[in-house]
C-alpha positions in Angstrom: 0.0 0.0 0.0 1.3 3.3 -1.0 0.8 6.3 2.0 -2.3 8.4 1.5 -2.5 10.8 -1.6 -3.3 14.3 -0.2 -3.8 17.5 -1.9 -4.9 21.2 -0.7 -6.1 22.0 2.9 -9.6 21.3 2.9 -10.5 18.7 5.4 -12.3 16.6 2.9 -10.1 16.7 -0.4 -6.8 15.9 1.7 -8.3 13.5 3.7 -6.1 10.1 4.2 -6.9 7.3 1.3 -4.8 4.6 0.8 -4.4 3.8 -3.0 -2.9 0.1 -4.1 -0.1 0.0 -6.6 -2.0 -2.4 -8.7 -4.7 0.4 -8.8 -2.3 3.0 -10.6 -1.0 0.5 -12.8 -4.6 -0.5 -14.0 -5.8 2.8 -14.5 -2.8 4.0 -16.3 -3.3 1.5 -18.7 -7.0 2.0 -19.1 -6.2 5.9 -20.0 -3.5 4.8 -22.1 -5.7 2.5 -23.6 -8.6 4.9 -24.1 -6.2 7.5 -26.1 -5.2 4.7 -28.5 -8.2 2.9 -28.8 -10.4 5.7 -29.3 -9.0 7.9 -31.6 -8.0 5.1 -33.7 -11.3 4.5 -34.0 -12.6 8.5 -34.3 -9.6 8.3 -37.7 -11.3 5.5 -39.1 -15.3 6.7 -38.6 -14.5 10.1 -39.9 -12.7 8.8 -43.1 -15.4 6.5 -43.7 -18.1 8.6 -42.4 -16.7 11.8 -43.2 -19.6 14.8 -41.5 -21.7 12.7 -39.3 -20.9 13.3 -36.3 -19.9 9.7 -35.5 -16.3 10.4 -34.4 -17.2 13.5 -32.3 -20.6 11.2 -30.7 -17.2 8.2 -29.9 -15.2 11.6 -28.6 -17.5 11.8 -26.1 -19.0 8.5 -25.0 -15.0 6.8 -24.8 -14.3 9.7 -22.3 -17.2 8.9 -20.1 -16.1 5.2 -20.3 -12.9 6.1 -19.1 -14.1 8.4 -16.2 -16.1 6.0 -14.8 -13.2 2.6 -15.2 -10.9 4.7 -13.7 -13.0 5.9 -10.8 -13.7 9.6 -11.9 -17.1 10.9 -10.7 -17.9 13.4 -13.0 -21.2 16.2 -12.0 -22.7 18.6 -14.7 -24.1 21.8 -13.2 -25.8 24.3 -15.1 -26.4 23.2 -18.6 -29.8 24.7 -18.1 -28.3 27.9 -19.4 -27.2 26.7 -22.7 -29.5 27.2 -25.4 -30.0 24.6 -28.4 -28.0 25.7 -31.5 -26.2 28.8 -29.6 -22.6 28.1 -30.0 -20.1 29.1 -27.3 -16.6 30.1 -26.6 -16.1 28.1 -22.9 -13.5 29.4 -20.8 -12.5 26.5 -18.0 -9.9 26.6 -15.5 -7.3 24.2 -16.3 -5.6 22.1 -13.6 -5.5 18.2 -14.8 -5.5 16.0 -18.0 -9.1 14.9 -16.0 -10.7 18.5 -17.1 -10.6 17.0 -20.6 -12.5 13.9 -20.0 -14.5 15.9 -17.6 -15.8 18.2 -20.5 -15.8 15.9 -22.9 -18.2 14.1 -21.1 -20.3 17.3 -20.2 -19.5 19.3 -23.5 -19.8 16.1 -26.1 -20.1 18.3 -29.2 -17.9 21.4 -29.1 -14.4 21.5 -30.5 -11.7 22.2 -28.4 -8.3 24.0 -28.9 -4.8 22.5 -27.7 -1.2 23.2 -27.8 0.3 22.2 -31.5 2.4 19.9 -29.7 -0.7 17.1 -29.5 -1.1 17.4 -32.8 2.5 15.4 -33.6 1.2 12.8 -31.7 0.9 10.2 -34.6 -3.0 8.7 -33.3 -3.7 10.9 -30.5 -2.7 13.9 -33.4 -4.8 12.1 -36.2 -7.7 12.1 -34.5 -7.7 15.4 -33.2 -7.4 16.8 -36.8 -10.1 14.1 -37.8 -12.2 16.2 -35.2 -11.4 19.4 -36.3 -9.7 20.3 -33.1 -7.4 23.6 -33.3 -3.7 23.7 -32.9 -2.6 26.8 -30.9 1.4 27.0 -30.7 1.9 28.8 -27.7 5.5 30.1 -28.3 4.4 32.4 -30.9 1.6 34.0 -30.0 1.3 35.9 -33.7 0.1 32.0 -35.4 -1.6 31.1 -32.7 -4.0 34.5 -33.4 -3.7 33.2 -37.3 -5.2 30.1 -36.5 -8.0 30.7 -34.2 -9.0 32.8 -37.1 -8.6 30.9 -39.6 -11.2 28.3 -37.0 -13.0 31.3 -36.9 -13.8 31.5 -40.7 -14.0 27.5 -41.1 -16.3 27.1 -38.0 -18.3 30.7 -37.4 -21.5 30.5 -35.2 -22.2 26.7 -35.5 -19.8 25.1 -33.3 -19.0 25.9 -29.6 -15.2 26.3 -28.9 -13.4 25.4 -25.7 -10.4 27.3 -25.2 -8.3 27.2 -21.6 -7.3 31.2 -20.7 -4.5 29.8 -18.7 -2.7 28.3 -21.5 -1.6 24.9 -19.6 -2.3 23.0 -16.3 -1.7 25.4 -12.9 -0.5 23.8 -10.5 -3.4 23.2 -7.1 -4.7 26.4 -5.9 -3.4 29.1 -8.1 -4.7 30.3 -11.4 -2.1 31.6 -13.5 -2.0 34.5 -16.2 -4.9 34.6 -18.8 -4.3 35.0 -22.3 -6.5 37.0 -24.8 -7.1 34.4 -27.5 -10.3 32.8 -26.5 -12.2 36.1 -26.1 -10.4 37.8 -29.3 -12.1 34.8 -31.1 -15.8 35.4 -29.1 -15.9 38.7 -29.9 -14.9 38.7 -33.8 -17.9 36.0 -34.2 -20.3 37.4 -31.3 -20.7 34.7 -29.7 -21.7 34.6 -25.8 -18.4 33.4 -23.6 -19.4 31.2 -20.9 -16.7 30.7 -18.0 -16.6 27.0 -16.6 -15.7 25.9 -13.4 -13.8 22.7 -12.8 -14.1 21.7 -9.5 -11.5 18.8 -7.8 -10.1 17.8 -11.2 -6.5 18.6 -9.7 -7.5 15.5 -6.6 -8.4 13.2 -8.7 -5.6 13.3 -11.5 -2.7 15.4 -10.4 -1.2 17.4 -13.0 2.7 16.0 -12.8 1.9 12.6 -10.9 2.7 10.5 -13.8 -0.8 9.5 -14.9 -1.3 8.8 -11.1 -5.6 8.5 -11.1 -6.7 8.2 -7.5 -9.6 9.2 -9.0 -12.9 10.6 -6.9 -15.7 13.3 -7.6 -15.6 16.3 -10.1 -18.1 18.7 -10.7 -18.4 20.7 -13.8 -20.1 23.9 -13.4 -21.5 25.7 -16.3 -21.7 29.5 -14.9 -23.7 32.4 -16.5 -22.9 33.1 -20.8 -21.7 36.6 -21.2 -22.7 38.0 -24.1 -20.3 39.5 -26.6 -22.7 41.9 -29.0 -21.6 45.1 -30.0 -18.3 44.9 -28.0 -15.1 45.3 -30.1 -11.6 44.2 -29.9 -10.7 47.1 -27.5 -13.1 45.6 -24.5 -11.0 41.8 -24.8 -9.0 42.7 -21.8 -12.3 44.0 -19.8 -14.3 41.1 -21.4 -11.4 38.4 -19.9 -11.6 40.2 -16.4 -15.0 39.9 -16.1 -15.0 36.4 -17.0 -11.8 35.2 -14.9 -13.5 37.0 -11.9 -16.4 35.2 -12.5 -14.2 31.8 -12.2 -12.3 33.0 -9.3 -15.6 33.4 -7.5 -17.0 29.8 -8.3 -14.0 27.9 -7.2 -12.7 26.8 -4.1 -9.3 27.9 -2.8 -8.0 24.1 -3.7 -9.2 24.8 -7.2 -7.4 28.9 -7.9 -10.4 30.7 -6.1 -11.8 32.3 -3.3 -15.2 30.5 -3.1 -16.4 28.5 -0.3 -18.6 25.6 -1.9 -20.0 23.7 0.6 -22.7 23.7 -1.1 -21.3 21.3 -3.6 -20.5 18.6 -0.7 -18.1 16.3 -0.1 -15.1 15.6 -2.3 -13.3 12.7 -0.2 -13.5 9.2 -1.1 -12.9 7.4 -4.1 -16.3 7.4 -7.1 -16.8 4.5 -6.3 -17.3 4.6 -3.3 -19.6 7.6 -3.2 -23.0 6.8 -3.6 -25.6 8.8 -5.6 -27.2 10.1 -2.4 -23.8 11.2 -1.1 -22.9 12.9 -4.3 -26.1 15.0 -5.1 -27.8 15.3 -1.5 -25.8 18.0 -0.8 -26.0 20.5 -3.4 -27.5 23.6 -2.8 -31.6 24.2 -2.9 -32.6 25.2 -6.1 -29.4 23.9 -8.1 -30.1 20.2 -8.5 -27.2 18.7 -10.4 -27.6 18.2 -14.6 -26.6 15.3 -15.8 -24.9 15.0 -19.0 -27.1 12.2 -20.8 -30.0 14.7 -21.7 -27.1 16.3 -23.6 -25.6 13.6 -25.4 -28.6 11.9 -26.8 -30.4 14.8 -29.2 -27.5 17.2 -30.7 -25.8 16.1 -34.4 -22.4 17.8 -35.1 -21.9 21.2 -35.1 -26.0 22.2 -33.9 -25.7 22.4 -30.4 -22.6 23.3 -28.1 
């Protein structure tokens, strides 16, 4: 037995669980796994079913396969105010390979955008380009404005984006530096941004634990679109306060914020040993917990976000 996996100061997240070896061998192979498997498969739909929406619908459902054989709980809150065929630019905190999976599972049908890097992965780069997924190279800042609008022209107001502000993972309780990109590109199509709020994802994956998955509950909390008609490129920096202080105020300390969210319960314990009572009994009155299902079942490629 390895000695108890422990991160942040909240009582509950750094409580004491002991984690087998076997365990984080199994589930390192299972996300291995999942990145081959799948997007081998997401290459091969979208060449012989180019436009469907198959490989995107696969995207999605392989991620939620994954959370759950690895032990990762994941919560939708808030997809109440999305609207059917409105497409998005979401802004999440970033803390953990898990936030992926996590929206993927909650977001199934938007695109997202990732560091070029990914994209020289030979499968794991195929299938992102199969997706239409948008390389950003982060060390020059001058093509990575090219290509969101170049994404821009190719994907307009049909398809919801997902773009991380921060750039890369921050490490537990800090949210670094934003960068303008994500609301550059909302406000050039006039689409709404909508901030998201990632809670535990750094618990239950840690960023540089070497695909170490204790894995446990996280919540993804949709908070309130802010539209972007009639502003111009000269509010970006007011628009990308305004949404960054909305995500400092969602999340806990643990998480880069200054929110206490007991109301979202407990975080301690591994998924599967959480029961659906524990997980949802506690949320606040009045904001019972989505879940992502209703949102996978109806939207085709590129209609919904």
């Amino acid at each position: 037995m390895k000695k108890p996996f422990a991160v942040g100061s909240d009582p509950d997240s750094a409580g004491e669980r002991r984690y087998p070896g076997w365990r984080a061998s199994l589930n390192r192979l299972i996300w291995r796994a999942h990145i081959f498997t799948a997007s081998s498969l997401i290459v091969w739909l979208e060449k012989v079913f180019p436009n469907r929406g198959y490989g995107q619908r696969l995207f999605s459902a392989s991620a939620r396969l994954t959370n759950r054989l690895v032990g990762i709980r994941v919560e939708v809150l808030g997809l109440d105010k999305l609207h059917p065929g409105q497409a998005y630019v979401f802004t999440p905190d970033h803390r953990s390979h898990a936030d992926i999976t996590a929206l993927m599972e909650a977001l199934p049908t938007a695109r997202y955008a990732a560091k070029r890097e990914l994209f020289d992965e030979p499968v794991l780069g195929a299938a992102m380009r199969a997706l239409g997924m948008i390389p950003i190279d982060r060390e020059n800042p001058e093509l990575a404005k090219r290509t969101l609008d170049e994404a821009a022209a190719n994907l307009g107001r049909r398809v919801s984006v997902v773009i991380f502000p921060e750039g890369t993972r921050a490490p537990p309780g800090t949210m670094l530096p934003w960068k303008s990109g994500a609301f550059v590109f909302a406000i050039q199509e006039q689409v709404p941004v909508v901030p998201v709020a990632i809670h535990n994802a750094a618990l239950v994956m840690p960023a540089h634990g070497y695909l170490t998955i204790p894995g446990g509950r996280v919540v993804v909390e949709i908070l309130d679109p802010i539209p972007t008609a009639d502003l111009t490129l000269e509010d970006r920096h007011q628009l990308k306060e305004h949404v960054r202080q909305a995500l400092i105020e969602a999340l806990r300390p643990e998480d880069g914020g200054v929110a206490d969210r007991r109301d979202l319960g407990s975080f301690a314990g591994h998924a599967f040993g959480i029961s659906g009572a524990d997980a949802t009994s506690r949320i606040a009155p009045g904001s019972s917990p989505s879940h992502p299902e209703s949102f996978l079942s109806a939207p085709k490629q590129g209609s919904r976000p």
